[in-house]
C-alpha positions in Angstrom: 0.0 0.0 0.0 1.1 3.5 -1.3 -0.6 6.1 1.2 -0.4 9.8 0.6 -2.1 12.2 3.5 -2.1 15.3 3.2 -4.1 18.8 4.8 -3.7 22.0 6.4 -1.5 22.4 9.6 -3.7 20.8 12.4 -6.3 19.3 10.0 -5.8 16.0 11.7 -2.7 14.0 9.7 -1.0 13.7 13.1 -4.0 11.6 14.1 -4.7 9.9 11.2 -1.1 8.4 11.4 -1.3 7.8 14.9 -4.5 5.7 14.6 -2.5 3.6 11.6 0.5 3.3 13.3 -1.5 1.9 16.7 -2.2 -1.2 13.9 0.6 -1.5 11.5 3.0 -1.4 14.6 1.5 -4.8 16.1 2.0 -6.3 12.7 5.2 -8.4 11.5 7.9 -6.3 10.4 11.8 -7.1 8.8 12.2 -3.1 9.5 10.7 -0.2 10.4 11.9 3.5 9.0 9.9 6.6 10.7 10.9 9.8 9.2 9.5 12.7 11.2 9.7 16.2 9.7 8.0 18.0 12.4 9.8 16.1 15.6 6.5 16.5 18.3 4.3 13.5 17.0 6.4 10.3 15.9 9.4 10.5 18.7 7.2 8.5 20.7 7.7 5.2 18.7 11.1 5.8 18.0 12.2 3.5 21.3 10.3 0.5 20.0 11.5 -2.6 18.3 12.9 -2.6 14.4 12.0 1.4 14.4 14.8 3.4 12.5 14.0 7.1 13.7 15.3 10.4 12.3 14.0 13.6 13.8 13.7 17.1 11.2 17.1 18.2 11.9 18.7 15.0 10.7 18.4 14.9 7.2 21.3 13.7 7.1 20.2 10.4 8.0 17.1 10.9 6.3 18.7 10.4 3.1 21.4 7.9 4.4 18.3 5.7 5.5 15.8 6.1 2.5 19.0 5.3 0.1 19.9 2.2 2.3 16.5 0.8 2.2 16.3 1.8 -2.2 19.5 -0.4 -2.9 18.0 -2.8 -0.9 14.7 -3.2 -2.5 16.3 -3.7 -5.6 17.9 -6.7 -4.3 15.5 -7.7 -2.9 13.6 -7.3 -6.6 16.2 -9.1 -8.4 15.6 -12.0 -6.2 11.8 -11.9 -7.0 12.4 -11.6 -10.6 14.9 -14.7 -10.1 12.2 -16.6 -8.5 9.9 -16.3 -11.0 7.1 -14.0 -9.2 6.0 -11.1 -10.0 4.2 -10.4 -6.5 6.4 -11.1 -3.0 4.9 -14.1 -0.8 3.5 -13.0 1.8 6.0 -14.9 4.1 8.7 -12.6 2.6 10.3 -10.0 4.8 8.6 -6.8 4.3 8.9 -2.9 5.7 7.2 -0.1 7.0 8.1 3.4 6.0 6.3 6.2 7.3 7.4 10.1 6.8 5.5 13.1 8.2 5.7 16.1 6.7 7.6 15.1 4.0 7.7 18.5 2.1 10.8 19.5 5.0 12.9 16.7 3.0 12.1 17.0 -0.6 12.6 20.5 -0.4 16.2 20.4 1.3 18.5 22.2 -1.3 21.4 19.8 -0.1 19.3 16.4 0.1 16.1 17.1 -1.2 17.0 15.6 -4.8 18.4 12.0 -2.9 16.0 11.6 -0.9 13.3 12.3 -4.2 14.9 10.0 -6.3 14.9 7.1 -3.3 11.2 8.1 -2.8 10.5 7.3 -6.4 12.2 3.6 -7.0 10.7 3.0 -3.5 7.2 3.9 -4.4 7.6 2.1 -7.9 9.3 -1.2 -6.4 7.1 -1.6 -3.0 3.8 -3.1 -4.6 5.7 -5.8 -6.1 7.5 -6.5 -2.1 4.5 -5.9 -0.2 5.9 -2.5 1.7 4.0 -0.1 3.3 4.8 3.7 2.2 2.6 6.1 4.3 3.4 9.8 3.4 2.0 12.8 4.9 2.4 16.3 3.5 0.4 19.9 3.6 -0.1 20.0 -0.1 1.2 17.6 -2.7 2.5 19.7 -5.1 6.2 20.7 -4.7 6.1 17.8 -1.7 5.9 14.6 -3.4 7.6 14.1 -6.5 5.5 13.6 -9.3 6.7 10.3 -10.4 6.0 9.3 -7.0 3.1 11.0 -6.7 1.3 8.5 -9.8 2.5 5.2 -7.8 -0.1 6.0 -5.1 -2.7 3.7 -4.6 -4.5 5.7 -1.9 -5.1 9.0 -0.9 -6.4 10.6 2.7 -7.0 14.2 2.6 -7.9 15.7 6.2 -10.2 18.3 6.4 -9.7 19.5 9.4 -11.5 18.7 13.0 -11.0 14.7 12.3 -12.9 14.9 9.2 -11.5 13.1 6.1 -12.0 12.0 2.7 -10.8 8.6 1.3 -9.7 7.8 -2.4 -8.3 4.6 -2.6 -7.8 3.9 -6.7 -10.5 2.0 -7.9 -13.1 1.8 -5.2 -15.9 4.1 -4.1 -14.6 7.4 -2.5 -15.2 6.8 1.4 -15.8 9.9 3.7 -16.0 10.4 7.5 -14.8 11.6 10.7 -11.6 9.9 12.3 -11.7 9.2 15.7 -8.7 11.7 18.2 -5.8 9.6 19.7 -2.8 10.7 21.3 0.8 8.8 20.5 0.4 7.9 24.6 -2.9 6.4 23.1 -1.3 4.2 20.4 0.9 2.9 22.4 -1.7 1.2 25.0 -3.0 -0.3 22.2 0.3 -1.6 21.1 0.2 -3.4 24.4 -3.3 -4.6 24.0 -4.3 -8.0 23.2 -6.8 -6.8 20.6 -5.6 -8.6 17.4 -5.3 -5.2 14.7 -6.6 -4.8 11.5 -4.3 -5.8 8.4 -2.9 -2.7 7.0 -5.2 -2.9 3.9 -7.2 -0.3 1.6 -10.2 -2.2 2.9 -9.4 -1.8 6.7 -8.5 1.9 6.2 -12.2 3.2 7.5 -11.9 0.9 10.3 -8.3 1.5 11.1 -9.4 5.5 11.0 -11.9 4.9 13.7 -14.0 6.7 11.5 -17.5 7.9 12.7 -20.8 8.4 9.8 -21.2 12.0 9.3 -24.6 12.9 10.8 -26.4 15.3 8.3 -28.0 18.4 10.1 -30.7 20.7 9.4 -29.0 24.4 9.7 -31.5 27.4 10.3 -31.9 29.5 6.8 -32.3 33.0 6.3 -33.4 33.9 2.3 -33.7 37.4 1.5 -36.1 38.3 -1.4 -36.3 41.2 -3.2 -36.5 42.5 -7.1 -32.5 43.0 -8.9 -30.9 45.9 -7.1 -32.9 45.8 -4.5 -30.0 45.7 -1.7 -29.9 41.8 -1.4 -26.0 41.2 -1.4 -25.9 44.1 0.6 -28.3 42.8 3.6 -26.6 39.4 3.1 -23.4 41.0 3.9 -24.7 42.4 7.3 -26.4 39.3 8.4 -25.8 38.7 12.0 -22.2 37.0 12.5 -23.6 34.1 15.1 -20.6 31.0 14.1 -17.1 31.4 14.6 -16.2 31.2 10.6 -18.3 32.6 7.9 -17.9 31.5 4.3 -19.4 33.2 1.5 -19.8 32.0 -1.7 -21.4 33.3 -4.8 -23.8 30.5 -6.9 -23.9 32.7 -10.2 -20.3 31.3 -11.2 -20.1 27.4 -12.4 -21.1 24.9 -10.5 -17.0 23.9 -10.3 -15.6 27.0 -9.3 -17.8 27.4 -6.6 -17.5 24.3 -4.6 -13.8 25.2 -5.0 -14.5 28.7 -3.6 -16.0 26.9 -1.0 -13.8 24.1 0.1 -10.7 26.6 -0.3 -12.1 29.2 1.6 -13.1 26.5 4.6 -9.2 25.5 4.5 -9.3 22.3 2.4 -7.5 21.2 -0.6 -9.5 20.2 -3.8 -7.7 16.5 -5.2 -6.5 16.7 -9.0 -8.5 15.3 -11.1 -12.0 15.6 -8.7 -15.7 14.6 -9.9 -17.8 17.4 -8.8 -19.7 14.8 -6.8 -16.8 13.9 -4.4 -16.1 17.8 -4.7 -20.0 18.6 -3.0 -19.2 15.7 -0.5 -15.6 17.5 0.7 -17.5 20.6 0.8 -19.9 19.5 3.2 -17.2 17.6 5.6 -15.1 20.7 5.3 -18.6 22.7 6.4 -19.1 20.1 9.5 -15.5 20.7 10.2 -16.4 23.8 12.3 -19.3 25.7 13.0 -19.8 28.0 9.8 -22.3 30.9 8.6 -22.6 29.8 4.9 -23.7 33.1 2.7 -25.2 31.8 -0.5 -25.7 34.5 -2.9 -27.8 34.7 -6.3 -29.7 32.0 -5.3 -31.8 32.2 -8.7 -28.8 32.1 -10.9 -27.7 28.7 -9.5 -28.1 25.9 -12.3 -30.9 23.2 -11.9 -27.5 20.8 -10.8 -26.5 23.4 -8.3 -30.0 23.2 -6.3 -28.9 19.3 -4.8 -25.6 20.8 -3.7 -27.2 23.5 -2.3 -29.3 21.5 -0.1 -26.7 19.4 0.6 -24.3 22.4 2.4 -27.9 23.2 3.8 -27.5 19.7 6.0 -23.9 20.5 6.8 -23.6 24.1 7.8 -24.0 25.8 11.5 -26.4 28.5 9.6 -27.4 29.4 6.0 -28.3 32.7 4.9 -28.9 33.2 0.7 -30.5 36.2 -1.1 -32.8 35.4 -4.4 -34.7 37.4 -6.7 -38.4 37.9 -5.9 -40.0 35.0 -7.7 -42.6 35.4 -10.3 -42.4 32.9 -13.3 -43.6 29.0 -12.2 -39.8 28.1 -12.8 -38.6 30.4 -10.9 -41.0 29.2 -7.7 -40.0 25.9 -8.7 -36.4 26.8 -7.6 -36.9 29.3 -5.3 -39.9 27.3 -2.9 -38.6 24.5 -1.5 -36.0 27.0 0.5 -38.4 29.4 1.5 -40.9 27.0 2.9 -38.0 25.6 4.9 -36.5 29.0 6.2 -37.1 32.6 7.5 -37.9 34.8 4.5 -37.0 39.0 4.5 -39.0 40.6 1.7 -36.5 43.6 0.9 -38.8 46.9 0.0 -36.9 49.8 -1.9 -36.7 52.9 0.6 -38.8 55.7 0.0 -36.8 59.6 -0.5 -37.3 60.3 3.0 -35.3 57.1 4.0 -32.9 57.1 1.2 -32.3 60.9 2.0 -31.7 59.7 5.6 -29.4 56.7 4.5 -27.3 58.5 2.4 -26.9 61.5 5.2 -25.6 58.8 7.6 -22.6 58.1 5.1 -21.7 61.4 3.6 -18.8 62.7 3.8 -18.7 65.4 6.8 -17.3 68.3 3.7 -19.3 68.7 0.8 -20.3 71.7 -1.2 -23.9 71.1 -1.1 -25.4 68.4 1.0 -28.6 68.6 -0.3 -28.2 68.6 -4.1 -26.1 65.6 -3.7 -28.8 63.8 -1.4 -31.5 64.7 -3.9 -29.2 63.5 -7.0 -28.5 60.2 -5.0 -32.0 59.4 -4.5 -32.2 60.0 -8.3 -29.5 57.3 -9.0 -30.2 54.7 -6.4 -34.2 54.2 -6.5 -34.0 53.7 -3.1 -32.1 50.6 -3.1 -30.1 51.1 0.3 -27.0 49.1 -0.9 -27.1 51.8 -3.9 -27.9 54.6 -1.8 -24.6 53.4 0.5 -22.5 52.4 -2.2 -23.2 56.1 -4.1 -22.7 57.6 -0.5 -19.8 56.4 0.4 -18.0 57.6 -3.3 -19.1 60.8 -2.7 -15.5 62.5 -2.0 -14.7 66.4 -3.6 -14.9 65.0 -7.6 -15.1 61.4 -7.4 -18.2 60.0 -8.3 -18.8 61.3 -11.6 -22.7 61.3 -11.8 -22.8 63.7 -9.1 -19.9 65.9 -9.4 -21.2 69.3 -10.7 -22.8 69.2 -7.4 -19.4 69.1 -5.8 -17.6 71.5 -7.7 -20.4 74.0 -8.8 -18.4 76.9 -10.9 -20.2 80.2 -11.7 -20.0 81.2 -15.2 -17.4 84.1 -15.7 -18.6 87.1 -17.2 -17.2 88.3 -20.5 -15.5 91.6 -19.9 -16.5 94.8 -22.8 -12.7 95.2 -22.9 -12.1 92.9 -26.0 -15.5 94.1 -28.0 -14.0 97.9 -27.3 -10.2 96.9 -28.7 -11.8 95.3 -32.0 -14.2 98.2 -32.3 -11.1 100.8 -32.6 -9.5 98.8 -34.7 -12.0 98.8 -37.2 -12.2 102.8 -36.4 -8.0 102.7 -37.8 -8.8 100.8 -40.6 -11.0 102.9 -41.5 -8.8 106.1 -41.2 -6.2 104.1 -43.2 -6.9 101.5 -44.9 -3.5 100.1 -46.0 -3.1 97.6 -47.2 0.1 96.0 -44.1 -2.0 97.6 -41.1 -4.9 96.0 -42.4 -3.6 92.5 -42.7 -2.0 93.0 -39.5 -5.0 94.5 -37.5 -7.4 91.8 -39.3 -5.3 88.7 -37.9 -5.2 90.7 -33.8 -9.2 90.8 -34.2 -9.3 87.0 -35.2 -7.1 86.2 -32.4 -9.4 87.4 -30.0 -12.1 86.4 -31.5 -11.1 83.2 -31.5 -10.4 83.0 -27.9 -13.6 84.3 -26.9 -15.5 81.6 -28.4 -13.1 79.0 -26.8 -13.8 80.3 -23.2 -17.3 80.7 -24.3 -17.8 76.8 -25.3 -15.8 75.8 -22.3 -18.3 77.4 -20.2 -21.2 76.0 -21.5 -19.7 72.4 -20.9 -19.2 72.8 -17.6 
């Protein structure tokens, strides 16, 4: 068995490998090699029996051990291949290797590319011998090589609180909750006389301890209300009662916003995930911790998206999603079966008294004239009080646009008679004497001026 966990820092790997290690330990062993990268969790077994340990400042001997037990396998592979077999009798010697936090190794800039290449003919060769590789990492990528990475037969991800998600290659995708133990734990079972589970893809639930996911039935909140009403905006203020709040809007694909979701809950979405195993790692990583799950555009969602959305429903703390009034029968088709099972807030547009009053509340304390720019905000926003904030709140000296010649009002400069008095004596010379070089001269001064007049008078008029 190839085992690859991985998850966020205290998502639960620690106790996943604990509760594998309190069977695999009690089994039959030529040799055991524990790796730990983080040097708090696996020190505890490194006193017993067969156990090769190296804590995370001995890389060293990280990559002295993994290249020992490499040469070795390939001995031990010539001899199979000598034999005739193609799979190792299960009286053969076999080995453990277990390495937490595996990403502190492969990374190493003086050992990282040993220990990667041992890590791939180990994963490639132990199938055949009937070893045990049990990896753990935060993330997979730039942690486990990826030619190491495809001889995996199994993958764990934790989702934090003990909740965990099984793909073993193959087989139906398994999900649950494991059980806590401590390494003090483990090792009173390693005393027991409780016969352990055989360190098969098969046992793996069992060997988790893992509990059935209960599904729950979260309060919901649905706000209502025609487009631009205000809805995203009253979603935004609904009352923080969980310790996490996730929000996640349902007018993007179906995809991208499960993997909004899980991301934003802490998880990891697998390579290469069905969007089915992607609703059912959303919900664990929902249960993980009490969450207020904001669900907005409930109308845009896709007919798919309505079982996933009733599925977070059963796994959330609380539920609070905005939709468009319904009026079409399609529409109720969607939009009923979560307002007969929830709380509904019909959101009314303001009327200018209100609005007037919203948007005084977030003015800005200096403007030129308050109350042109509370009358033209009314105008904009049609009393929709996320508009009527929103339009408020951009309201600085010149920087909302549809109301800025109420911030800046200019007065329209009167044209002086001094010009009109210059080009009326010229035309008095010209016609004292009319030649022909004054003329041309005093002709292109009157067009000059001319010229400029109509310029300042056009700018004017534009602003």
């Amino acid at each position: 068995m190839r085992l690859a966990i991985t998850g966020k820092t205290r998502s639960g790997k620690s106790t996943a490998v604990h509760q594998i290690l309190s069977h695999a330990l009690r089994a039959q062993w030529a040799g055991i090699i524990i790796l730990d990268g983080k040097g708090s969790e696996l020190q505890s077994y490194a006193a017993l029996e067969k156990v090769t340990y190296c804590g995370p400042d001995q890389l060293t001997q990280w990559a002295a051990a993994l290249a020992h037990h490499a040469n070795q396998m390939a001995t031990r592979y010539s001899h199979l291949v000598d034999r005739g077999l193609r799979q190792a009798d299960p009286a053969d010697p076999r080995y453990l290797i277990v390495i937490d936090e595996v990403q502190k190794a492969t990374r190493d800039k003086q050992h990282g590319k040993s220990i990667k290449d041992s890590l791939t003919l180990i994963s490639e060769q132990s199938a055949a011998l009937n070893d045990v590789l049990i990896l753990s990492t935060q993330r997979e990528v730039n942690a486990i090589p990826p030619s190491t990475r495809t001889n995996f037969n199994c993958w764990l991800q934790m989702l934090g609180a003990g909740y965990f998600y099984l793909q073993p290659d193959g087989d139906n995708k398994i999900s649950g909750r494991t059980t806590y133990i401590t390494p003090t734990d483990a090792l009173a079972r390693l005393a027991s006389d409780q016969p352990p589970l055989p360190l098969e893809l098969e046992h793996l639930p069992c060997i988790l301890g893992a509990q059935p996911v209960q599904p729950g039935r979260a309060p919901v909140t649905i706000y209502l209300g025609e487009p631009g009403s205000g809805k995203t905006w009253r979603l935004a203020q609904h009352p923080r009662r969980r310790p996490r709040t996730i929000e996640v809007d349902l007018s993007q694909p179906h995809k991208q916003a499960l993997t909004q979701l899980i991301e934003a809950a802490g998880a990891v979405v697998p390579a290469r995930c069905a969007i089915p195993d992607m609703v059912e790692i959303a919900a664990l990583a929902l249960q993980a911790a009490e969450t207020l799950l904001l669900l907005d555009n409930l109308h845009a969602a896709t007919a798919k998206m309505i079982p996933t959305v009733e599925r977070l429903i059963q796994a959330a703390g609380e539920v609070a999603m905005t939709a468009n009034t319904p009026h079409t029968p399609a529409e109720h088709t969607k939009i009923d079966p979560f307002v007969s099972r929830g709380s509904v807030v019909q959101i009314q547009t303001l009327s200018k008294t209100q609005a007037i009053q919203l948007a005084a509340e977030h003015l800005p304390e200096e403007i030129v004239d308050p109350v042109a720019t509370q009358r033209r905000i009314w105008d904009l926003s049609k009393g929709h009080p996320a508009t009527v904030v929103n339009l408020a709140t951009q309201t600085q000296r010149g920087s909302l646009e549809e109301i800025r010649h109420y911030q800046a009002p200019q007065q329209n400069e009167v044209i002086g008679i001094g010009p009109f008095a210059l080009i009326a004596l010229l035309f008095v010379l010209l016609l004292w004497r009319a030649d022909g070089y004054v003329m041309t001269a005093a002709l292109m001064m009157a067009i000059i001026f001319v010229r400029r007049l109509a310029i300042q008078a056009i700018s004017q008029n534009r602003t």
